[in-house]
C-alpha positions as CSV (number, residue, x, y, z in Angstrom):
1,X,22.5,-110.5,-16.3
2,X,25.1,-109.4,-18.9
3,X,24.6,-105.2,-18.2
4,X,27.2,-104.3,-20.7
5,X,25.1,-106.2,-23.4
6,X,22.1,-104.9,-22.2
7,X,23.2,-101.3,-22.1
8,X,24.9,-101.9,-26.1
9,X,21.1,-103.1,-27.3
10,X,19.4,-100.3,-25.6
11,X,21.5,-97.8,-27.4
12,X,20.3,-97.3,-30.5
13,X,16.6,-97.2,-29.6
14,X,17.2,-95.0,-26.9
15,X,19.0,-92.3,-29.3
16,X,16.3,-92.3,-31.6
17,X,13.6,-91.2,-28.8
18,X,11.7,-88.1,-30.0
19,X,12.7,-86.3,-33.3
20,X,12.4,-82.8,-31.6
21,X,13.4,-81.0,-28.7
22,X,9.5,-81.2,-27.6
23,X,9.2,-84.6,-28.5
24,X,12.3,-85.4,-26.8
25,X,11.4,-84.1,-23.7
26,X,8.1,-85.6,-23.3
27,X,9.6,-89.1,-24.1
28,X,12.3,-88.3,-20.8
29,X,9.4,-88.0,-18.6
30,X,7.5,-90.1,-19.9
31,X,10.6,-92.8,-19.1
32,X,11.3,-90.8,-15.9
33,X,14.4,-90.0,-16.8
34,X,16.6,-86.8,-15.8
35,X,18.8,-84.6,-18.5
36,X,22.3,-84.1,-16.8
37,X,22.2,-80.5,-15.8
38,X,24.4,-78.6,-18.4
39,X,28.1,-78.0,-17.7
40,X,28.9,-74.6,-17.2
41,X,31.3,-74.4,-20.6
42,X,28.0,-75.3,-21.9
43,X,25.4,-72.6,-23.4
44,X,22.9,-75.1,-24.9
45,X,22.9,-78.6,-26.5
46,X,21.7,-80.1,-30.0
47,X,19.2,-83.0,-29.7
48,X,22.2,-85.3,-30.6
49,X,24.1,-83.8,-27.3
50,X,20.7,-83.8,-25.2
51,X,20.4,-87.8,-26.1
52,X,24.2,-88.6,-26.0
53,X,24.4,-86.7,-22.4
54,X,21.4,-88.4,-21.0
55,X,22.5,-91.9,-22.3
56,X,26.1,-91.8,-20.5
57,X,24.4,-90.1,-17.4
58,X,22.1,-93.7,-16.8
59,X,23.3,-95.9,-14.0
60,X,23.2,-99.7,-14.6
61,X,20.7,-100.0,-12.0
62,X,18.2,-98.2,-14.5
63,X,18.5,-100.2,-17.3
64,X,16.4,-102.5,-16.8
65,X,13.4,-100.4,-15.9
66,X,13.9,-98.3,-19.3
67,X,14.0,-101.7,-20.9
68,X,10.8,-103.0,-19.8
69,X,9.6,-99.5,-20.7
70,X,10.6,-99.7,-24.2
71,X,9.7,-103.3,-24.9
72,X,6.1,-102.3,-23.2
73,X,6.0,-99.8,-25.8
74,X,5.5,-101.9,-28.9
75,X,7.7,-99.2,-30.7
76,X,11.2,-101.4,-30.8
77,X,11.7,-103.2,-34.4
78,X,11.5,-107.0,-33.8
79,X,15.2,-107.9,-33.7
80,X,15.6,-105.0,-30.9
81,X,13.0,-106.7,-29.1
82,X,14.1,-110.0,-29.1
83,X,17.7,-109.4,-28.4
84,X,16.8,-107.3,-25.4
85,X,14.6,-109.9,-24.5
86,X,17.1,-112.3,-24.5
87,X,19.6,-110.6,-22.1
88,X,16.5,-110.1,-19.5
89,X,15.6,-114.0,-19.8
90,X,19.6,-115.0,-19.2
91,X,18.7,-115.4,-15.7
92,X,15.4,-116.8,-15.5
93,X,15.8,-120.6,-14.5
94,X,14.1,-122.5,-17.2
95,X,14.5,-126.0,-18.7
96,X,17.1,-126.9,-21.9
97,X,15.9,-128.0,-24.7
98,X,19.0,-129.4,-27.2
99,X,19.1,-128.8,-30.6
100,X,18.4,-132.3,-31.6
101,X,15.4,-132.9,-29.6
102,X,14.1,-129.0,-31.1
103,X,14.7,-130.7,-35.3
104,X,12.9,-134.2,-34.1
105,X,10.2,-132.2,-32.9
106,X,9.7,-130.0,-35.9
107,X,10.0,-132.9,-37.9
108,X,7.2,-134.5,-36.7
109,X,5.1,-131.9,-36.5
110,X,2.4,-131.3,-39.1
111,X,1.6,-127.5,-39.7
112,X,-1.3,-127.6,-41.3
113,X,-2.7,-128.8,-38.4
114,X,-1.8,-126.0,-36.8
115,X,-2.3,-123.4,-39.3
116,X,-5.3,-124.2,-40.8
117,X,-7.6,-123.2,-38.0
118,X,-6.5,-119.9,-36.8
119,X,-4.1,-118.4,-39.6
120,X,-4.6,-115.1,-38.5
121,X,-3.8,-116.4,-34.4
122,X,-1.0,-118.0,-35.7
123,X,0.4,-114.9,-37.7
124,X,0.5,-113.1,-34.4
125,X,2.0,-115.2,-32.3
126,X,5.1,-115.3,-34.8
127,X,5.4,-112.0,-34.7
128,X,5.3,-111.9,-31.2
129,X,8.5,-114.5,-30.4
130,X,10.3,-113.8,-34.0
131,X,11.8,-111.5,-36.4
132,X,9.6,-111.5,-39.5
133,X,11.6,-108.8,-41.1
134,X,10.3,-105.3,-41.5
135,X,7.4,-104.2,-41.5
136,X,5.6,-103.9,-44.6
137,X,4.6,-100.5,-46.0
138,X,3.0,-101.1,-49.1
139,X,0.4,-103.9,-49.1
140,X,1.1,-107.7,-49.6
141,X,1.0,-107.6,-53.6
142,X,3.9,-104.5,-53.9
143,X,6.1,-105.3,-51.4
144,X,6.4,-109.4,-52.6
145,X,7.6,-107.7,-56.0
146,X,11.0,-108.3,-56.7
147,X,11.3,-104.9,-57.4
148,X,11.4,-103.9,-53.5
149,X,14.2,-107.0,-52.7
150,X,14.4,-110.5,-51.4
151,X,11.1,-111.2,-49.9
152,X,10.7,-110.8,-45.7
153,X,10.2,-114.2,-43.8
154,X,7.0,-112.9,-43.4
155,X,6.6,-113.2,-47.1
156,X,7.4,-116.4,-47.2
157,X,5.6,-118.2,-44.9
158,X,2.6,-116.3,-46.8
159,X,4.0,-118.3,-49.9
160,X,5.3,-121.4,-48.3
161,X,3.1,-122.2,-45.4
162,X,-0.1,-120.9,-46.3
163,X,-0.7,-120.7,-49.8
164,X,1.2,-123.7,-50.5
165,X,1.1,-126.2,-47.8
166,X,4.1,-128.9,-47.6
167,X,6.9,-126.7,-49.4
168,X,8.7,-126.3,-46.4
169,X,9.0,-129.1,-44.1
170,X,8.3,-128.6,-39.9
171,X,12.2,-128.5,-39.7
172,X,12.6,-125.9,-42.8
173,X,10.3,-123.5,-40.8
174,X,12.1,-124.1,-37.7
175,X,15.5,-123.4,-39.3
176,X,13.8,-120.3,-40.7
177,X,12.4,-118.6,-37.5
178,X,16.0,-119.1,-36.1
179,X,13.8,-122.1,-33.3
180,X,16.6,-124.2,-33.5
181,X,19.2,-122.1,-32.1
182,X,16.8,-119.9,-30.0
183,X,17.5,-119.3,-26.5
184,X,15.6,-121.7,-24.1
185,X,13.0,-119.5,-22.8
186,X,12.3,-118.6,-26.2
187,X,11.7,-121.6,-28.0
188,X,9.9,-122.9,-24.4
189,X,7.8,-120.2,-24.9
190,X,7.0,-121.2,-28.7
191,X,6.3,-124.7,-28.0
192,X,3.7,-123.6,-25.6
193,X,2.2,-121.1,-28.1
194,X,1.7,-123.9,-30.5
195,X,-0.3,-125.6,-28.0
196,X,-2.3,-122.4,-26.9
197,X,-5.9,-122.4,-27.6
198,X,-5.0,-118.2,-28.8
199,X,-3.2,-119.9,-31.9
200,X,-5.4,-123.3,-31.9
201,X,-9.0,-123.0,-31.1
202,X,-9.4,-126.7,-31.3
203,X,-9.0,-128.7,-27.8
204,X,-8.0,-132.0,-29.8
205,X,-5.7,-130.4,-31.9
206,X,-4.1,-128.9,-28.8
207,X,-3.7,-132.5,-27.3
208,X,-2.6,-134.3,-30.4
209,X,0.1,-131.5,-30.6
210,X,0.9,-131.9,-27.0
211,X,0.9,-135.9,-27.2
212,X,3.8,-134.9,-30.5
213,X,6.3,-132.7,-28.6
214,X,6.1,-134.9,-25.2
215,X,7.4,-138.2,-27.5
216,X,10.8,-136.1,-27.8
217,X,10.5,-134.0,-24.6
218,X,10.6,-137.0,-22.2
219,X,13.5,-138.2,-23.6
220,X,14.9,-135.0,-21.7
221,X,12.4,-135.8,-18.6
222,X,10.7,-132.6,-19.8
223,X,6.7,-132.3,-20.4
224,X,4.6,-129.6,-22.1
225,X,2.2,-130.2,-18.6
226,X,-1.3,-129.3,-18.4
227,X,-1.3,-127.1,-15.8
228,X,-4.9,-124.9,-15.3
229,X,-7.9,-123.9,-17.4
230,X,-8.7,-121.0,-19.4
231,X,-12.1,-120.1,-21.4
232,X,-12.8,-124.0,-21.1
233,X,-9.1,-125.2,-22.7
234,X,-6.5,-126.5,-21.3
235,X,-3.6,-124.2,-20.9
236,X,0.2,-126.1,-20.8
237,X,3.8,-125.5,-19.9
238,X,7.2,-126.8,-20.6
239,X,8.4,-128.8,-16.7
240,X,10.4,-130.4,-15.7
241,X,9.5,-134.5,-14.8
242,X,12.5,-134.9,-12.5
243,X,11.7,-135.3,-8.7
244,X,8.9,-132.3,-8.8
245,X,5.2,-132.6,-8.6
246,X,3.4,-133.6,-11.2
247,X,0.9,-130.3,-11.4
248,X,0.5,-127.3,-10.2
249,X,-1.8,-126.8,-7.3
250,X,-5.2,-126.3,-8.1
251,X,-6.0,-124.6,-4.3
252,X,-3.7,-123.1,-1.4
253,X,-5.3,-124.1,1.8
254,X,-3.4,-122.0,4.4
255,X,-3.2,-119.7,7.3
256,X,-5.5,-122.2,9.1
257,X,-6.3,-121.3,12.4
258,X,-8.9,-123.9,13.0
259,X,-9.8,-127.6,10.4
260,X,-10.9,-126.3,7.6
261,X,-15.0,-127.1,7.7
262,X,-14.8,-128.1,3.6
263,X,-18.0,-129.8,1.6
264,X,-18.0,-130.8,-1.9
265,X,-20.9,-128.6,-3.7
266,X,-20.6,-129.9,-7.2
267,X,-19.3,-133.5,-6.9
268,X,-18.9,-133.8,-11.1
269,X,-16.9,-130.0,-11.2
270,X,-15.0,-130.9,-7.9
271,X,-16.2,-127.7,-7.1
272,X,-15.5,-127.3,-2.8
273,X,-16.9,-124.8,-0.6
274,X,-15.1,-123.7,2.5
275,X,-17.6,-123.3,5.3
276,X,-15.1,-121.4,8.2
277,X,-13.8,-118.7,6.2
278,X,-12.2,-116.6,9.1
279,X,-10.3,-119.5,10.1
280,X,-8.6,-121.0,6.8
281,X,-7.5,-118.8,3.4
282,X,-7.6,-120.4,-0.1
283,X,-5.5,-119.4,-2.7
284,X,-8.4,-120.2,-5.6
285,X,-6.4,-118.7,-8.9
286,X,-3.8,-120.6,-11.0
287,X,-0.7,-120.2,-10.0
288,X,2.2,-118.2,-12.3
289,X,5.5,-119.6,-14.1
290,X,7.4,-118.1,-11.8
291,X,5.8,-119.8,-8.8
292,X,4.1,-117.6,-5.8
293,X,5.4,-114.4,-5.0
294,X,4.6,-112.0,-2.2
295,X,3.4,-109.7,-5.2
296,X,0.9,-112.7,-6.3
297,X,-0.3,-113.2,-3.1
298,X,-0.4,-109.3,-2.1
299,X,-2.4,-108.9,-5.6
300,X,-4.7,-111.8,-5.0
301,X,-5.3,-110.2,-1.3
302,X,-6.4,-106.9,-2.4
303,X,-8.7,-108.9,-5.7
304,X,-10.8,-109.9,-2.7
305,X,-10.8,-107.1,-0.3
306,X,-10.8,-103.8,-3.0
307,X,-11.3,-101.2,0.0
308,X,-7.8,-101.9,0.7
309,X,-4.6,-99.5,-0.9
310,X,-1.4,-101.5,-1.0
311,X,0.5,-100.2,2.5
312,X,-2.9,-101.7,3.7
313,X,-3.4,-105.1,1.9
314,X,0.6,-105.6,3.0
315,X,0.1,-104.9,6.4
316,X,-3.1,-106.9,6.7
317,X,-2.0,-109.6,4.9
318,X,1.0,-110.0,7.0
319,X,-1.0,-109.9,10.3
320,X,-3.2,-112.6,9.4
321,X,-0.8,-115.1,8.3
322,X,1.4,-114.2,11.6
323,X,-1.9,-114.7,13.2
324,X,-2.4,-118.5,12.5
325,X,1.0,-119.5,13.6
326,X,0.6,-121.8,16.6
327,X,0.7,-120.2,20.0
328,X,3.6,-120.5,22.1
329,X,6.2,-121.6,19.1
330,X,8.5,-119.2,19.1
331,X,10.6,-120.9,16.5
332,X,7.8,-121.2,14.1
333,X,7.0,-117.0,14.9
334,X,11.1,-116.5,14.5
335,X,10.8,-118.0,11.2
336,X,8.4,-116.3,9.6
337,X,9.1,-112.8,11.0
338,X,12.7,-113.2,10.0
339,X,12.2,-114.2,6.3
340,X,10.6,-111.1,6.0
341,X,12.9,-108.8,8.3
342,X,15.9,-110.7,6.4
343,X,14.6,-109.7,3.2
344,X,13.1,-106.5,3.6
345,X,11.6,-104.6,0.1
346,X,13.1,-107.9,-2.1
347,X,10.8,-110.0,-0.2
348,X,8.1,-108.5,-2.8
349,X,9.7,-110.5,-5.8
350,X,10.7,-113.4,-3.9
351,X,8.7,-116.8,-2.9
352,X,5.7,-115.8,-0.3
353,X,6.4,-117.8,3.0
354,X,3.4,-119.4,3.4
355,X,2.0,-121.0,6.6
356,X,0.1,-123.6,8.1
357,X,-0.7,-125.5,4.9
358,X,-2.8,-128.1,4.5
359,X,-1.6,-131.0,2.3
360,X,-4.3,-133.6,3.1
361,X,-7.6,-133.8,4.8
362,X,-10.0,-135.9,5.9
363,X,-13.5,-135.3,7.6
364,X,-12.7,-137.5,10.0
365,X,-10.3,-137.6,12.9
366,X,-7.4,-140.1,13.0
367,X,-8.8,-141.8,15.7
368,X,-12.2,-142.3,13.8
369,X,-10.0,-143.0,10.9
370,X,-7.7,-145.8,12.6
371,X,-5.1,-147.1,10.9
372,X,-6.1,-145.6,7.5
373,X,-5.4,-142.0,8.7
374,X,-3.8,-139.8,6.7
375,X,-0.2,-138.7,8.5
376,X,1.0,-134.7,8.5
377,X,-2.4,-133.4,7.3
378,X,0.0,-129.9,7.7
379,X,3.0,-128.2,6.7
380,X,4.5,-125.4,9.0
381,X,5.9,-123.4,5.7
382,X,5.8,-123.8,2.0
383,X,7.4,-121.8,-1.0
384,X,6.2,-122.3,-4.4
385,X,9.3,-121.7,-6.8
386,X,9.1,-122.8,-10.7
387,X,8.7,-126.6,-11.0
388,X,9.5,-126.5,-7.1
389,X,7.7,-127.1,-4.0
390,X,9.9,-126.0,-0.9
391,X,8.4,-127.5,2.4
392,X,10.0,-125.7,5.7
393,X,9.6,-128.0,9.4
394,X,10.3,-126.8,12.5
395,X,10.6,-129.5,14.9
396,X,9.5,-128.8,18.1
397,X,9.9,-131.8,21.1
398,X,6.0,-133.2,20.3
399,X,7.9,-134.5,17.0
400,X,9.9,-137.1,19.6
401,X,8.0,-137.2,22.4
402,X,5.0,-139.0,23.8
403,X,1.8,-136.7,25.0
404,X,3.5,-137.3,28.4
405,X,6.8,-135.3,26.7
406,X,8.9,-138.8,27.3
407,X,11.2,-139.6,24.5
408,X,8.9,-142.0,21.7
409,X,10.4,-144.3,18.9
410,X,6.6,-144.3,17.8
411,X,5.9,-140.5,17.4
412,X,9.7,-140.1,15.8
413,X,8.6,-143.2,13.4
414,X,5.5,-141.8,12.5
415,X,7.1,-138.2,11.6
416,X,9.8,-140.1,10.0
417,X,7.8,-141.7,7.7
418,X,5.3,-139.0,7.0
419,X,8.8,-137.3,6.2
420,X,9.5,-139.8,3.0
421,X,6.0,-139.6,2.0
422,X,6.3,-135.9,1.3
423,X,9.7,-136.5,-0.4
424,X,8.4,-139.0,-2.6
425,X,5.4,-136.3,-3.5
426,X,8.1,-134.1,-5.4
427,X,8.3,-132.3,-1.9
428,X,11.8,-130.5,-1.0
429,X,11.9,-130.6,2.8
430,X,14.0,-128.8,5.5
431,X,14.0,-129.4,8.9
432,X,15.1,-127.4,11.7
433,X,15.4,-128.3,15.5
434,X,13.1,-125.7,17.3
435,X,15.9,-125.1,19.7
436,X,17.6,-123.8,16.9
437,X,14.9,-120.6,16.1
438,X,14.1,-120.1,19.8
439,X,16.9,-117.0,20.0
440,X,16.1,-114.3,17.5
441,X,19.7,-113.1,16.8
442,X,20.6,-116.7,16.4
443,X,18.2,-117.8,14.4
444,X,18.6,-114.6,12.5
445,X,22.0,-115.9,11.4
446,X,21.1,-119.3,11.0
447,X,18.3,-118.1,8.7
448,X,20.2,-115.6,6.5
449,X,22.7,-118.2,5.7
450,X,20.0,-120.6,4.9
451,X,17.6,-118.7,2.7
452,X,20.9,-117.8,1.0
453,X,22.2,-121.1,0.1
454,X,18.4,-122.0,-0.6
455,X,18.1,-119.5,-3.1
456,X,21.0,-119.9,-4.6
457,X,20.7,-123.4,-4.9
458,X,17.4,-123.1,-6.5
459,X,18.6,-120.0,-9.0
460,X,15.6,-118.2,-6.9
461,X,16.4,-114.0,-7.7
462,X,14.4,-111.2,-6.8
463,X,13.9,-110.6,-10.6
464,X,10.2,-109.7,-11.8
């Protein structure tokens, strides 16, 4: 993150906090923020030398908390918004959409099929990604006089989009909102705006759309994906097609201590119903952009057991996914302690480690089965990053040897090729040789230097 930029477009909004001593000081604690105590050549200081003091006292490290502040606020004029917006997204990993691909898009849009439903939804969500100019004062009639100046963009999509449909072409608006030369997370997040049933009410129109911007996006081996449900539409996001899965998981099954005793309630809603409840979790909610974090999975942990404060959800939660690790694996326990241990109060923002997951499963055993049974009904670890499923193995000697513990081709075959099943899933695996984990302070080092290079590699930050 550019901190020098972020500190110049925080300036001027920060200056113009409170418009008397009072107000002043109520907006400071309000922030949480502490006046410089006053120098002793000092016997009291204007509001301009109250602001200008505070403002040089902030440490870069604070920053970003009095930006989220001030954006939560709703106060910051649009531009303001969106540049300091823009600085926080710089290091959010999301997918590139070139200029070209953004003009064929618009051009093939239609927008009265997009504005016509909803025009006041549609409104709204423009002024939530765009600068619209300022905001008016005076009523629609008065301030679209000449008198008051060159009309606002708002203005003119009145005139040009609504009131006159086809004056300005898909690519015109485009050009207009600044979409074409947006930054990526920005015009990812418009694309799926145009698709969301809060601008368009309509499911067909939402596919149609959708079925429009994926003839360009593919060209990119990008998708606007279907990836959950909400108030009976579909809801869709910008991922990429390359090597990754093609959805987001509908359940988690994990922290399985036993089979998980499932039966299907509601065959035509796929609706399942886990019978052994103290022996498997499911993760039942959709899962977020930014994949799963300890903070999701803390939050959904507490959504089902409300008695609990947060030292106590953490605490619990952590005990019962260290409780269905496998007895007598070591490596597997080393693994899991030390991600958390390594991590310490990031570990809130980053992936949750999540174990004993369940990628298939079949009511009957693989014997029963024959040669139709599923292989590696389990993963030791996952971590669900954006667009990314990270499968962690720890190989212990049953992956190579017989039930006799003599040295198999057949047992190394089978986990071999359950291997390239997973792979060709859109499943990242990593393996590691239990002997490797059995040694804390060894593994502690071979595990720091991992999950570094792991998250680097994947662009993973402890950002929220």
């Amino acid at each position: 993150m550019d901190l020098s930029a972020l500190r110049a477009a925080l300036e001027m909004p920060f200056m113009a906090l409170g418009d008397t001593h009072k107000m002043m000081t109520l907006e400071y604690d309000r922030l949480g923020l502490t006046e410089p105590p006053l120098q002793p050549e000092e016997e009291g200081r204007s509001k301009a030398q109250r602001a200008k003091a505070l403002w040089k006292s902030l440490r870069d490290d604070e920053l970003k908390y009095l930006a989220a502040q001030l954006l939560a606020d709703g106060t910051l004029t649009a531009g303001q918004r969106n540049t300091i917006e823009d600085i926080l997204w710089a290091d959010i990993p999301v997918a590139s959409i070139p200029k070209r691909v953004r003009r064929e898009i618009a051009a093939d849009l239609v927008l009265e099929d997009l504005t016509t439903v909803a025009r006041d939804r549609f409104d709204a969500m423009l002024e939530r990604l765009w600068d619209l100019g300022p905001t008016e004062l005076f009523g629609e009639i008065f301030s679209e006089s000449p008198r008051f100046g060159a009309p606002t963009l708002r203005q003119q999509i009145r005139q040009h989009v609504h009131r006159n449909p086809g004056d300005w072409t898909g690519e015109e608006f485009f050009d207009k909102l600044g979409a074409i030369d947006a930054s990526d997370r920005r015009f990812n997040l418009f694309l799926e705006a145009l698709v969301s049933h809060h601008v368009v009410p309509k499911e067909p129109v939402q596919r149609a759309t959708v079925e429009v911007i994926n003839r360009h996006l593919r060209g990119e081996r990008l998708e606007l994906r279907e990836i959950a449900s909400k108030d009976g539409y579909p809801v869709f996001e910008v991922m990429s097609i390359i090597d990754g899965p093609q959805s987001k998981p509908k359940n988690i099954i994990f922290a399985s201590t036993a089979k998980p005793d499932l039966r299907l309630v509601n065959a035509l809603d796929n609706q399942l119903e886990l019978m052994n409840e103290d022996d498997v979790l499911v993760y039942d909610e959709p899962i977020p952009r930014h994949g799963l974090r300890w903070s999701d999975l803390q939050s959904w942990w507490q959504r089902n057991h409300p008695e609990q404060d947060d030292d106590q959800a953490k605490r619990q939660l952590y005990n019962r996914l260290l409780r269905c690790l496998p007895e007598n694996s070591s490596p597997q326990e080393n693994l899991f302690k030390l991600y958390y241990e390594i991590h310490r109060e990031s570990v809130y923002n980053l992936p949750a480690l999540l174990p004993e997951i369940w990628l298939y499963w079949d009511p009957k055993t693989a014997k029963q089965r024959g040669p139709d049974a599923l292989l590696k009904f389990r993963m030791d670890f996952l971590l669900l990053l954006p667009d990314r499923r990270i499968v962690l193995e720890v190989d212990g000697a049953n992956h190579y040897t017989d039930s006799a513990g003599r040295p198999s081709p057949q047992e190394y075959a089978k986990n071999a090729k359950a291997d390239r099943i997973m792979k060709l899933s859109g499943y990242d695996v990593f393996r590691f040789g239990g002997a490797e984990l059995c040694e804390v302070q060894r593994a502690e080092i071979e595990l720091t230097a991992f999950f570094r290079e792991l998250f680097a590699k994947y662009e993973v930050t402890t950002e929220p």
